[in-house]
C-alpha positions as CSV (number, residue, x, y, z in Angstrom):
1,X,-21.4,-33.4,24.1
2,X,-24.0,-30.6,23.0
3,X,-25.9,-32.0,20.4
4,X,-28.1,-29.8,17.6
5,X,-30.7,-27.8,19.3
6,X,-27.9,-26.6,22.2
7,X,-28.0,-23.0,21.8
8,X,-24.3,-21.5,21.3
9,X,-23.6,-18.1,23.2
10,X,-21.0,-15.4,21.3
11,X,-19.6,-12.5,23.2
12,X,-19.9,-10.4,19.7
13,X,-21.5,-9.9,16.9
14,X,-18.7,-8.8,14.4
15,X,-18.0,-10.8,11.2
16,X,-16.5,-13.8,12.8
17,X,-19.8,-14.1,15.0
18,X,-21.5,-13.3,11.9
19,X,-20.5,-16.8,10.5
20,X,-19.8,-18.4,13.4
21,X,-24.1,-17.9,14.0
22,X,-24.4,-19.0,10.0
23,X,-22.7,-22.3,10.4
24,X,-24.7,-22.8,13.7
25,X,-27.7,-22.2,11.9
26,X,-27.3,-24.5,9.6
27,X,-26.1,-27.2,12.0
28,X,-29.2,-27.0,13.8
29,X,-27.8,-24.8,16.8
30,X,-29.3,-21.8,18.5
31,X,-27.3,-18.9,18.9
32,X,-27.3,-16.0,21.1
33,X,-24.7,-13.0,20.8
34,X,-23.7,-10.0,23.0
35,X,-22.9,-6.8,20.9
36,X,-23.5,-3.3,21.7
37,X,-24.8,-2.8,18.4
38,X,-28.4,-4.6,17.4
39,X,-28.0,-4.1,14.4
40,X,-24.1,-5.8,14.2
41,X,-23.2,-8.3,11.9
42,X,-24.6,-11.5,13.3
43,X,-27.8,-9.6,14.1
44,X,-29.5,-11.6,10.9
45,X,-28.7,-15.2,12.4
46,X,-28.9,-14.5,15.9
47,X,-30.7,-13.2,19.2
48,X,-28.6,-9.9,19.9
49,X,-28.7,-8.8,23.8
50,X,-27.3,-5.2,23.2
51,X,-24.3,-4.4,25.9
52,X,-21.1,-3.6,26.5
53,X,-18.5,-6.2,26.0
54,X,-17.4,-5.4,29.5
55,X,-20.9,-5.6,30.7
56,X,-21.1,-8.4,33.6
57,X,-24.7,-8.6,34.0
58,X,-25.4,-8.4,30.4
59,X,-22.7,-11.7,30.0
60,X,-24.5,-13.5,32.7
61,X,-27.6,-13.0,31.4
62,X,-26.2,-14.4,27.9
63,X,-24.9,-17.3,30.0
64,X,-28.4,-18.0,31.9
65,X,-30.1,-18.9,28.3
66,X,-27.1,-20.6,26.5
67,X,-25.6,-24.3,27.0
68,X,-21.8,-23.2,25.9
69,X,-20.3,-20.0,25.4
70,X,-17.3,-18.4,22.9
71,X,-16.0,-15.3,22.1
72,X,-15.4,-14.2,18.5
73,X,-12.9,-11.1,19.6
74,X,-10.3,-11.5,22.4
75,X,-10.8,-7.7,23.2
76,X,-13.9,-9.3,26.1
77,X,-12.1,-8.9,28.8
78,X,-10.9,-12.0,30.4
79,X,-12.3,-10.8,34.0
80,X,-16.1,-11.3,32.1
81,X,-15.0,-14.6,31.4
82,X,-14.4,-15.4,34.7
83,X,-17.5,-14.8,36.2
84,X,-19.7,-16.7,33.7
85,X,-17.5,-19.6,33.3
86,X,-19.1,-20.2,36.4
87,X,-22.7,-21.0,35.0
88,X,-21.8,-22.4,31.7
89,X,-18.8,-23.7,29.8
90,X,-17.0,-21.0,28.2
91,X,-13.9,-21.4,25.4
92,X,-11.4,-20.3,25.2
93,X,-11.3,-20.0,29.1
94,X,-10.7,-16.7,30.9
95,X,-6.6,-17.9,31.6
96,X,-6.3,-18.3,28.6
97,X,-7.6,-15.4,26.8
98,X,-5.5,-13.3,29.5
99,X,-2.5,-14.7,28.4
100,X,-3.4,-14.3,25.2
101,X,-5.1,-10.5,24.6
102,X,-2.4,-8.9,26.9
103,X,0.7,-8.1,24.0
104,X,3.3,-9.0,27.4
105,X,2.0,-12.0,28.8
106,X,1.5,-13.4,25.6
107,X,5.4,-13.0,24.9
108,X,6.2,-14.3,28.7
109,X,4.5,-16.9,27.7
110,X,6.1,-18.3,24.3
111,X,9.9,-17.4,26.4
112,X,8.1,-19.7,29.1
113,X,7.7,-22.6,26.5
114,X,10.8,-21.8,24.3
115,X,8.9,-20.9,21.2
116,X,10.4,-18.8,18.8
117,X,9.9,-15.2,19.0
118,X,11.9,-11.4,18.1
119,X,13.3,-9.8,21.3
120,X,10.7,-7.9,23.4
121,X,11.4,-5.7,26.4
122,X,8.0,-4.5,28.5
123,X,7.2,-0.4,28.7
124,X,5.4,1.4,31.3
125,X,7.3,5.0,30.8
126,X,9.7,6.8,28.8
127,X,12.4,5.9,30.7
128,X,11.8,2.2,30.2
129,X,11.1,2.8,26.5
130,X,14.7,4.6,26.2
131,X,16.1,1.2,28.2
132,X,14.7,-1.0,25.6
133,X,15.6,0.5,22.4
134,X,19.1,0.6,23.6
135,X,19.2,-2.7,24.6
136,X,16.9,-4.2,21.4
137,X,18.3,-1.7,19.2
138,X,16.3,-0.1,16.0
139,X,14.3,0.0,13.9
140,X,11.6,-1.2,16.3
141,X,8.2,-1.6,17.2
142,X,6.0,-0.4,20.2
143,X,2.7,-2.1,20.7
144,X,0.1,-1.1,23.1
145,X,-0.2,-4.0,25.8
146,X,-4.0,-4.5,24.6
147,X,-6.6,-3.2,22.2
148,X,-4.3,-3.2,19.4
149,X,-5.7,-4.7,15.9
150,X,-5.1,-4.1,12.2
151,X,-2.0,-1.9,12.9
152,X,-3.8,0.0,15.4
153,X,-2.2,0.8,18.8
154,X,1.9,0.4,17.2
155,X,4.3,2.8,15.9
156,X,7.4,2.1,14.2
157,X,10.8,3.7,15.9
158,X,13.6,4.1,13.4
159,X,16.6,5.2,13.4
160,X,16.4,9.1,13.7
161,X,12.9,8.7,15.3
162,X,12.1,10.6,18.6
163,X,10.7,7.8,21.4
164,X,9.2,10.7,22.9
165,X,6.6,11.0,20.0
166,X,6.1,7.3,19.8
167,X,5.4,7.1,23.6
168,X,2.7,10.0,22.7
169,X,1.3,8.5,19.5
170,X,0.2,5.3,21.6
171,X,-1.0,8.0,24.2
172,X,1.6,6.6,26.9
173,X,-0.2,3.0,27.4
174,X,1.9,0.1,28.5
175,X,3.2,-1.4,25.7
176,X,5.8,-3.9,24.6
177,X,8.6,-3.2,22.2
178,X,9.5,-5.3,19.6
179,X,13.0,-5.9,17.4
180,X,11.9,-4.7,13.9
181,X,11.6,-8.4,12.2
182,X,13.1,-8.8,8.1
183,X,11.2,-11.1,7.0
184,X,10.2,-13.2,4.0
185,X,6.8,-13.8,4.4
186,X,4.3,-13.5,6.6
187,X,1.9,-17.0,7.5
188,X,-0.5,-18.4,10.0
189,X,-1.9,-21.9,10.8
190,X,-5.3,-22.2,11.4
191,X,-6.1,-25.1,13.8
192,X,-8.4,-26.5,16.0
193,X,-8.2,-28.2,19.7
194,X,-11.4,-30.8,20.9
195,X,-12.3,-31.8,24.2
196,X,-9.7,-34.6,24.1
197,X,-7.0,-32.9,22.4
198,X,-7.4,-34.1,19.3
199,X,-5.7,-31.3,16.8
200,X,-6.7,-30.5,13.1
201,X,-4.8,-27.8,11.2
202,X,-6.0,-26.2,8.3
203,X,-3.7,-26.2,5.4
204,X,-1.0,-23.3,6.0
205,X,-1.6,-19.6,4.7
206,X,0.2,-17.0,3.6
207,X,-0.7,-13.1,4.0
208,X,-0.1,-10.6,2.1
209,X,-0.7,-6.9,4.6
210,X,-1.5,-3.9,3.4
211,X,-1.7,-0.6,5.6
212,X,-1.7,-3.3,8.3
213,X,-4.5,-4.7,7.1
214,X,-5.0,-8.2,5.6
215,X,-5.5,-8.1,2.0
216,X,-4.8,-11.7,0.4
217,X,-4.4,-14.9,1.9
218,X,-3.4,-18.4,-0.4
219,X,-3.4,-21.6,0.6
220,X,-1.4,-23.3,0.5
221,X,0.9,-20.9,1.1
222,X,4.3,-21.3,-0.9
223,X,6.8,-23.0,1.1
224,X,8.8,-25.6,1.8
225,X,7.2,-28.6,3.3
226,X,9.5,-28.9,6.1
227,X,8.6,-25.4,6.8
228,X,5.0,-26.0,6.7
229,X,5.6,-28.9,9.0
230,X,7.6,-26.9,11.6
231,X,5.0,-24.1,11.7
232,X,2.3,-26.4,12.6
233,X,3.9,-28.1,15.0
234,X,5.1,-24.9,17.0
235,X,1.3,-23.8,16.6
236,X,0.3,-27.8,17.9
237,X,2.8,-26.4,20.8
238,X,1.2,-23.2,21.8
239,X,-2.8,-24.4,21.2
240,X,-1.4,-27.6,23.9
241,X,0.5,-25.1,26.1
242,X,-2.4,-22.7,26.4
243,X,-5.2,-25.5,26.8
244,X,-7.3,-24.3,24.5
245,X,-10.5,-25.9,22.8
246,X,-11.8,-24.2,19.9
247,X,-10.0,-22.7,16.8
248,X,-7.1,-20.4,16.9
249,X,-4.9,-18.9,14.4
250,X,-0.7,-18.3,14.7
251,X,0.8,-15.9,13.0
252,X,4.7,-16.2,12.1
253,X,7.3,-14.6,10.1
254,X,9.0,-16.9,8.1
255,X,12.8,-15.4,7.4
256,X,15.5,-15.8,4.1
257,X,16.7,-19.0,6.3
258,X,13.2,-20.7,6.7
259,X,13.6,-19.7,10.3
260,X,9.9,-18.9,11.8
261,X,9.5,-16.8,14.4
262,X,5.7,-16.3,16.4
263,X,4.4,-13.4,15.7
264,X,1.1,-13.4,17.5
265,X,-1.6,-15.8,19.0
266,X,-5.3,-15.5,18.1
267,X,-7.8,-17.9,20.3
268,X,-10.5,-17.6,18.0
269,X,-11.8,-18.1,14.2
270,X,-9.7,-15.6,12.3
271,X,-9.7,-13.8,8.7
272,X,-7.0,-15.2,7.6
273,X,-9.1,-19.0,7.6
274,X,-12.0,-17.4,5.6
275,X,-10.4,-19.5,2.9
276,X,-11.2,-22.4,4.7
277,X,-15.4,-21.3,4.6
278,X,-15.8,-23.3,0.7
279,X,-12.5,-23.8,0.5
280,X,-11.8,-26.8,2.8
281,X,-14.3,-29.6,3.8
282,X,-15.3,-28.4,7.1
283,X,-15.0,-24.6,7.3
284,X,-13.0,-22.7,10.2
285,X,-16.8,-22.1,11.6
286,X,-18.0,-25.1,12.1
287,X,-14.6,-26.6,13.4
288,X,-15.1,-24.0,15.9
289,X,-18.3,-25.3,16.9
290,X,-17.7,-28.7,16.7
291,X,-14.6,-28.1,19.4
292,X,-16.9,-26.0,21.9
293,X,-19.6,-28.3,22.0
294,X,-17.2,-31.9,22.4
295,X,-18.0,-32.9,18.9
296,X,-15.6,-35.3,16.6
297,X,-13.4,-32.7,14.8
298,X,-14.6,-32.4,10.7
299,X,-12.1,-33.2,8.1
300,X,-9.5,-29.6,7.5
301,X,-8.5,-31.0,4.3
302,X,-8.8,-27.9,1.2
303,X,-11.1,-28.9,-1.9
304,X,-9.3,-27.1,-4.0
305,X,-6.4,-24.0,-3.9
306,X,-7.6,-21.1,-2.3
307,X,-7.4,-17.4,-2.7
308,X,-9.3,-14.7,-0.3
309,X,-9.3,-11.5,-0.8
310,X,-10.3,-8.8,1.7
311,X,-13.0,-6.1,0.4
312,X,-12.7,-3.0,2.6
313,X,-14.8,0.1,2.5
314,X,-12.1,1.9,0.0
315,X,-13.9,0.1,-2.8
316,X,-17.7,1.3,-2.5
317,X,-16.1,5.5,-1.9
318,X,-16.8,6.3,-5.8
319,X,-20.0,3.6,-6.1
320,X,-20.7,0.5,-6.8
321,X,-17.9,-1.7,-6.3
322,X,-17.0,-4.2,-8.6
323,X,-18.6,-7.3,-8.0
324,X,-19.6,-8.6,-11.1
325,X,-15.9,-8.4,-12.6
326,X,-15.1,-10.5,-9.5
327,X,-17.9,-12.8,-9.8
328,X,-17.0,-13.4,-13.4
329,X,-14.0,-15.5,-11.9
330,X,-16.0,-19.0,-12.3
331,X,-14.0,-19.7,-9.0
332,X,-15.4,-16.9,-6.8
333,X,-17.3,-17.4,-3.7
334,X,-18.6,-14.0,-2.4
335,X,-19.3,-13.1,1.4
336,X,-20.6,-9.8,2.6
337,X,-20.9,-8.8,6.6
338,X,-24.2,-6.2,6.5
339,X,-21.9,-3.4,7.1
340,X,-22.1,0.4,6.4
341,X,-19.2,1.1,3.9
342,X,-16.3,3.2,5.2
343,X,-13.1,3.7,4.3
344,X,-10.4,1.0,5.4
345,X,-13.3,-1.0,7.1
346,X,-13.5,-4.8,6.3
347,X,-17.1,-4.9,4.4
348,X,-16.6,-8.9,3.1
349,X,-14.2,-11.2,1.1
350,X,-14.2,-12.9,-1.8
351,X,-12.8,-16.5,-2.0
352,X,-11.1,-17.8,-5.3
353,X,-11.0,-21.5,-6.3
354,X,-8.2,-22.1,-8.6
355,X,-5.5,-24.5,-9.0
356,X,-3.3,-21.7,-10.3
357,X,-3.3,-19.3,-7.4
358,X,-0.9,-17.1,-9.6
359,X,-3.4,-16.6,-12.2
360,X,-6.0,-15.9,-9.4
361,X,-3.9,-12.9,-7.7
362,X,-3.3,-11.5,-11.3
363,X,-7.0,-11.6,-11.5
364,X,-7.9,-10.0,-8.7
365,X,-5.0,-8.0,-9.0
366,X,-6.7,-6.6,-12.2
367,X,-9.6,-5.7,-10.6
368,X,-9.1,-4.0,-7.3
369,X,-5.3,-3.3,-8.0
């Protein structure tokens, strides 16, 4: 058990390290974080040794001065992992996040534990790409094996679509295609695994995407409860199956027949459980935290309904954006990351509290369209 004056190591300095460092702060932890950029996100709340992700000297340094170490982006590769787990205590381990950050091990490995999933073949060439669209059929989706986020790294194949172009527009990586998935709405459980096993999840949310990017999550999300019950427990089944301590996120596609099907595995705080930072007793943050340093999980349950909304760069292109309006919402919990604007990049969210979530997507609606 690391107690309050432990110091907590991040491999990156994004937005999630960002808050991770904030809720560490305020615990009474340390933190250290390994960025390329100094001036990233989490620079403000934490000691920033400037590196490559991929930088093994740089990680063991980090290690040397830290009691516990995390990552806040599975793109580290898990190889880094392996060497400092070594010296410290890392979560998620580096088996884990390999199965995890590679698009085809993380399908082997839901097939391995009979969790629900769309049909997925593996690509390395053309040829193989041309084999699994005729045996998974179209429309479909190829996905770059790693490095993909926010849309990036896939390409929709329909049905008069050349697979010659798709295998150039992901610059001929390996990849994994997908079955094309009609679904009904998209969700993901937020929970968290202690030392022990003991499992919180966060009440279940619903997404809305936009150009691949999250835009709106509610919780609760709006279905039935034996739905919400089924989610969490195939998301209990993947956090036990993987081993993992720490918060993770599981995203699912819910169909017309309340059928859910996986959709991807996240072993880290994610955006969709921003709602839970003011929205739920203990935020996503600090559950993270507690888990990594063998502390008694905090309570998941929400204070109140919760909307968040995703500002991205688009809104601050012709000024000011429109804060105030937002803030007017008597509800409205503002976060910003420190970021430069630019278009399509995540600059902060907004969190609404509102017992008519309805009323708070109309209102946001109005605002930001």
């Amino acid at each position: 058990m690391l107690l309050p004056g432990s110091t907590i190591g991040v491999l990156g300095g994004g937005q999630l390290g960002r808050m991770l460092a904030m809720e560490a702060r305020r615990m009474g932890y340390g933190v250290h974080a390994l960025d390329p950029d100094p001036y990233c996100c989490a620079a403000p709340f934490a000691e920033i040794i400037t590196a490559p992700l991929d930088d093994v000297e740089a990680a063991r340094y980090l290690a040397a001065h830290c009691d516990v170490l995390t990552i806040e982006t599975e793109h580290v590769p898990a190889a880094v992992l392996a060497q400092i787990e070594t010296l410290r205590p890392v979560y998620p381990n580096s088996a884990a996040l390999a199965t995890v950050q590679d698009r085809l091990r993380q399908r082997e490995f839901l097939n391995r534990h009979q969790l629900p999933q769309t049909a997925y073949a593996a690509v390395d060439d053309l040829a193989s790409l041309n084999q699994a669209l005729s045996g998974i059929g179209r429309p479909a989706v190829l996905k770059t094996r790693t490095s993909g986020y926010d849309g990036k790294g896939q390409v929709r194949i329909g049905a008069g679509d050349d697979a010659a172009a798709a295998w150039a527009a992901i610059a001929e990586a390996p990849a994994v295609l997908e079955a094309w998935v009609q679904y009904d709405k998209e969700i993901s459980v937020i929970l968290a695994r202690g030392h022990d096993g003991d499992i919180r999840c966060y009440p279940l949310a619903q997404n809305e995407h936009r150009q691949h990017i999250l835009h709106v999550t509610r919780a609760p999300a709006r279905v039935a409860p034996a739905v919400a019950q089924r989610a969490q427990a195939l998301a209990v089944a993947v956090a036990e199956g993987l081993g993992h301590v720490g918060v993770m996120a599981v995203e699912m596609f819910v169909l017309e027949s309340g059928e859910l099907l996986i959709n991807e595995v996240a072993p880290r705080t994610h955006n969709s459980g921003h709602y839970t930072f003011g929205g739920c007793v203990t935020s996503q943050f600090e559950q993270h935290l507690r888990a990594i340093c063998g502390l008694p999980l905090g309570d998941a349950e929400p204070l109140r309904p919760a909307l968040m909304l995703n500002l991205l760069g688009d809104l601050w292109v012709n000024g000011a954006p429109p804060l105030a309006r937002i803030l007017a919402h008597p509800g409205a919990r503002l976060h910003l990351y420190g970021k430069q604007p630019r278009a399509g990049r995540k600059l902060g969210h907004v969190l609404l509290l509102d017992e008519d979530l309805d009323a708070a997507q109309a209102w946001v609606d109005a605002i930001v369209g």
